[in-house]
C-alpha positions as CSV (number, residue, x, y, z in Angstrom):
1,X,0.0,0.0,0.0
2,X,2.5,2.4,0.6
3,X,4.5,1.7,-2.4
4,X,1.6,2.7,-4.2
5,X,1.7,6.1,-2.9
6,X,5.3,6.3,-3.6
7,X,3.7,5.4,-7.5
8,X,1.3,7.9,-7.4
9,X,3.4,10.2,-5.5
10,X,5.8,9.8,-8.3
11,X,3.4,10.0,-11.2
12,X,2.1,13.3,-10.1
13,X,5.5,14.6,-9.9
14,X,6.2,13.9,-13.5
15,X,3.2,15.1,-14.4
16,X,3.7,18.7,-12.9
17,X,7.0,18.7,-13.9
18,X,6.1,18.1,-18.0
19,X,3.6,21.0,-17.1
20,X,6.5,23.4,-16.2
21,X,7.7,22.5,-19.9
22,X,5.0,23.3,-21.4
23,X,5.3,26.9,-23.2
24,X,2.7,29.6,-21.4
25,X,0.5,31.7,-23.6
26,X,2.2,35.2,-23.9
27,X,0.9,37.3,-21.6
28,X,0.7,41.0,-22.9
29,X,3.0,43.2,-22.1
30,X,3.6,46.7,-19.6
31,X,5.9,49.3,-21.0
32,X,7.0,52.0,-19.0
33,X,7.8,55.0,-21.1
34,X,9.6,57.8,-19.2
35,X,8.3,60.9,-21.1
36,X,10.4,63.6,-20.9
37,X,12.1,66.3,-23.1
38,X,15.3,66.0,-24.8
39,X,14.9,61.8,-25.4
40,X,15.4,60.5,-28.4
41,X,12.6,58.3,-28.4
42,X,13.2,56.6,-32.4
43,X,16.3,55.0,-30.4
44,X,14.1,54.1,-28.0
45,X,11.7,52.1,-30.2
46,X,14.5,50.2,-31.5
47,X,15.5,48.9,-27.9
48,X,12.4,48.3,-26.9
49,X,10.8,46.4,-30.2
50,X,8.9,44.8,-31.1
51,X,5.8,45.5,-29.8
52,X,2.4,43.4,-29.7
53,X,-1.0,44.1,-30.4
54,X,-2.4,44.2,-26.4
55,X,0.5,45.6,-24.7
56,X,0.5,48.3,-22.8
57,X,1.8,51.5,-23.0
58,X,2.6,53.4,-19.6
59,X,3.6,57.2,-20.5
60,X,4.9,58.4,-17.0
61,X,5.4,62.3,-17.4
62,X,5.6,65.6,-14.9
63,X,2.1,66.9,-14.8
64,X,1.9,70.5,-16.4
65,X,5.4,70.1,-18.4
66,X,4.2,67.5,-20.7
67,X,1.2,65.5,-21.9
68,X,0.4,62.6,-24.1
69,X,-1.7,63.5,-27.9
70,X,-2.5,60.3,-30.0
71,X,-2.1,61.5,-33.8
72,X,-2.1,60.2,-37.2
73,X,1.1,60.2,-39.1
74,X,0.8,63.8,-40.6
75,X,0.3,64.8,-37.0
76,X,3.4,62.9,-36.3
77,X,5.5,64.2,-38.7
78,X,4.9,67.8,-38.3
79,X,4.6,67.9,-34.8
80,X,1.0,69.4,-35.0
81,X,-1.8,68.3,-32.1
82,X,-4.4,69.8,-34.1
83,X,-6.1,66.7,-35.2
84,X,-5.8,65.1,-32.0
85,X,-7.2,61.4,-31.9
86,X,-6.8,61.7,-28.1
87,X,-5.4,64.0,-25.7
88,X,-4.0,63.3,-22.5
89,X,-2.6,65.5,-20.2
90,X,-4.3,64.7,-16.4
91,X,-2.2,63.3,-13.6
92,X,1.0,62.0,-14.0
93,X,0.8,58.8,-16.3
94,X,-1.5,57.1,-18.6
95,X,-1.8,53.9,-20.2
96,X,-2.8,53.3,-23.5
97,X,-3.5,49.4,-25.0
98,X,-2.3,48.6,-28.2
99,X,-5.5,47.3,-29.8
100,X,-5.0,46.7,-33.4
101,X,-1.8,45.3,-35.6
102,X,-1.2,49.2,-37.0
103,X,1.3,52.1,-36.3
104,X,0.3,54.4,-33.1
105,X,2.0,57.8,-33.2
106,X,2.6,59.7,-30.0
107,X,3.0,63.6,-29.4
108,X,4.2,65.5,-26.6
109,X,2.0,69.1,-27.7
110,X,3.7,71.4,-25.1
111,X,6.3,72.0,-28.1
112,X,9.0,69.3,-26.9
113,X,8.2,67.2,-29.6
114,X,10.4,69.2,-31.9
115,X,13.0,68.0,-29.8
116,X,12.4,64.5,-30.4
117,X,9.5,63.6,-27.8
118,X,7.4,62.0,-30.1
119,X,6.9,58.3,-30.5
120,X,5.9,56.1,-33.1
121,X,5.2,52.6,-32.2
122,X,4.0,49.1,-34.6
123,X,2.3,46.8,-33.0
124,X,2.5,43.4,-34.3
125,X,0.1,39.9,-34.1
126,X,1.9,37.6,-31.4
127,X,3.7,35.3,-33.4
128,X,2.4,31.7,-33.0
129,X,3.7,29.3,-30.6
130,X,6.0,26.8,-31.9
131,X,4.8,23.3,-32.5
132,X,5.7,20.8,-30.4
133,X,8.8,18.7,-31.5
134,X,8.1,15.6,-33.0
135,X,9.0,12.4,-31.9
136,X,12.2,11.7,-34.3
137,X,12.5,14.9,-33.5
138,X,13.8,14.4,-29.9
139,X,17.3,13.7,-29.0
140,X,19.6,13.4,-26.4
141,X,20.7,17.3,-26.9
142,X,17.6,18.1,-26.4
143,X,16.2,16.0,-23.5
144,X,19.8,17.5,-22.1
145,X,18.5,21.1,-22.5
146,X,15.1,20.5,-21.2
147,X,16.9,18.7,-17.9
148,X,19.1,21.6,-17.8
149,X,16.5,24.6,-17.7
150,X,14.4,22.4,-16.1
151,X,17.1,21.3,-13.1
152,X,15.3,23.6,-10.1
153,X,12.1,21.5,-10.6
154,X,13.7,18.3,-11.4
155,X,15.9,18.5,-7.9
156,X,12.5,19.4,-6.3
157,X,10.7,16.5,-7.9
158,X,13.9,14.6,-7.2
159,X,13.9,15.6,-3.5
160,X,10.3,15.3,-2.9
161,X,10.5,11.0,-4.2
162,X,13.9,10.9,-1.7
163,X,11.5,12.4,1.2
164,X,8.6,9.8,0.3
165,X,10.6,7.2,0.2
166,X,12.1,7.7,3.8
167,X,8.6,7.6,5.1
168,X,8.1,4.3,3.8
């Protein structure tokens, strides 16, 4: 009877432990943007791409010194608010989803935007996940990798059989 518990003990051990392998679904992500004058923020786009549609955008700016105007590319380009999609310019940060696979473009209308505060981001579909491997697929190389960035739950699994098995 006890060895049986041991079995199942096992089992479910394996079982959570080919669950830790298992790739998660992307979660979206939470950019922090610090929105300031004098930032050149094209360089930043390049450090922080890419983007995906449903992340989030967090502009974090001094209230009364700066505020956030959605625009189309025209806007954009000329630096001009005039069109505004949206206009935000309460508090000290706001947080804009990226909703659709298109180009945002980002304004700073208190005039810094000639300076370079103005932002201009592509948001992307989430690539699909890769498929599983196949069987012929497998080898020892990769069951290696898997043990390796797998070890912390492995020597827990491997730890928690050790402790059964000195109860028995």
């Amino acid at each position: 009877m006890v060895g049986a518990r041991v079995s199942a003990a096992a089992a479910a051990l394996l079982v959570l432990a080919a669950c830790a392998a298992l790739p998660g679904r992307a979660a979206a992500n939470k950019i922090s943007i610090n929105w300031k004058p004098n930032t050149n923020y094209t360089d930043w786009v390049k450090q922080h791409s890419p983007f995906y549609k449903d992340d989030w955008l967090v502009f974090y700016y001094t209230a009364g010194q700066a505020d956030v105007v959605q625009v189309d590319e025209v806007g954009y380009n000329k630096c001009d608010a005039t069109n505004a999609i949206y206009n935000y310019s309460k508090g000290r940060s706001f947080a804009f989803q990226l909703n659709e696979t298109k180009t945002y473009y980002f304004i700073c209308s208190y005039g810094y935007c000639y300076g370079g505060m103005r932002l201009a981001i592509k948001a992307q579909k989430l690539p699909p996940p890769s498929p599983p491997p196949s069987a012929s697929d497998r080898s020892a190389a990769a069951i290696a990798a898997f043990a390796s960035s797998h070890a912390a739950v492995l020597y827990a699994a491997a730890a928690v059989l050790a402790a059964l098995h000195r109860m028995v």
